[in-house]
N, C-alpha and C positions, 0 to 999 in steps of 0.2 A: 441484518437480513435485507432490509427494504435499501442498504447502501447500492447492493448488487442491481438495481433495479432503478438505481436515480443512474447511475456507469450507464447501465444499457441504453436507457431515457433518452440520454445528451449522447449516447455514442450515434443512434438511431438522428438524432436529430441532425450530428452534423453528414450522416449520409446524407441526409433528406436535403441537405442544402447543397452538398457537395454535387447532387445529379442536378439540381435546378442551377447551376451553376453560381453560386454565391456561396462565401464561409464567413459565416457570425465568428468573427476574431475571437468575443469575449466568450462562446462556447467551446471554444477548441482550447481559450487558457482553463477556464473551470476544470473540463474531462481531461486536462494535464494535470492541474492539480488533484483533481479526484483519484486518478493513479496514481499517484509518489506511496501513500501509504501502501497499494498493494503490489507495486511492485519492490521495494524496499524491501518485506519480508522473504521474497522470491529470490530478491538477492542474495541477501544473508542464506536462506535455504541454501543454496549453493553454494556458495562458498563454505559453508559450514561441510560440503559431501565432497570440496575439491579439497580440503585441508580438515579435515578431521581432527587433527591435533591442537587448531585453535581452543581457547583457555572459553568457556561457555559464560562469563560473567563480560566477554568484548564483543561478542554479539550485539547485545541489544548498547551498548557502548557506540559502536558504529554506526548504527541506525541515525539514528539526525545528520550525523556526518554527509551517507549514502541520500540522505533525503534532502540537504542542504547543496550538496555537490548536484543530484537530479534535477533541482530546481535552478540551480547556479546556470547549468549547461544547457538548461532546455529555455529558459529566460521566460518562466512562468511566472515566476513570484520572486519576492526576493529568498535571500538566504536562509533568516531565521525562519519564516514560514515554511520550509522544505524541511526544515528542521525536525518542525514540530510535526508536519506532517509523518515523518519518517519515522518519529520515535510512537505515534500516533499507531502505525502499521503494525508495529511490536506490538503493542498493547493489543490492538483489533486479536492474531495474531495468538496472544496467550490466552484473547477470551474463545476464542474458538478451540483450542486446544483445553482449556480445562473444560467446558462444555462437552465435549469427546468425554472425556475423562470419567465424565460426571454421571453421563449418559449411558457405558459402556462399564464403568464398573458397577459389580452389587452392592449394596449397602451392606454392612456390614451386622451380624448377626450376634445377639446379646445371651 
């Protein structure tokens, strides 16, 4: 919960620098890194809706790969931590979806 609100924080911040005409370099690598895990799952999301017949255990398989390659090509961080980040997102990602779950089904009656 309070992830969403440290994103806005530093997103906020580098506007604020961006009008005053200067950009804090080390702000804009963190709220890079701070996105790999949510955009990773947005990825996966998608491709999961343009290929439907993908096998559901290479999803979260692909994840570090997606968040290693994000990190690789935006030259945020190095590899392994795009990694971690990425498989990171997955996890974020199934706790929000069992929390749905959890939330939205009855308990079960004895």
């Amino acid at each position: 919960m309070f992830e969403r609100l440290h994103i806005a924080w530093r997103l906020w911040r580098l506007v604020e620098q961006a009008r005053e005409g200067h950009m804090d370099t080390a702000s804009a690598v963190t709220l890079a890194q701070l996105l790999i895990p949510i955009v990773v799952p947005l990825v996966l999301a998608g491709l999961k809706r343009l290929a439907p017949s993908l096998p559901s255990w290479l999803l979260p398989v692909l994840a570090p790969f997606l968040g290693a390659l994000s990190a690789g090509l935006s030259g945020v961080t190095d590899v392994g931590t795009g990694a971690v980040l990425g498989a990171a997102g997955v996890g974020l990602r199934e706790v929000v979806d069992q929390s749905r779950k959890a939330i939205t089904t009855p308990a079960p009656t004895a």
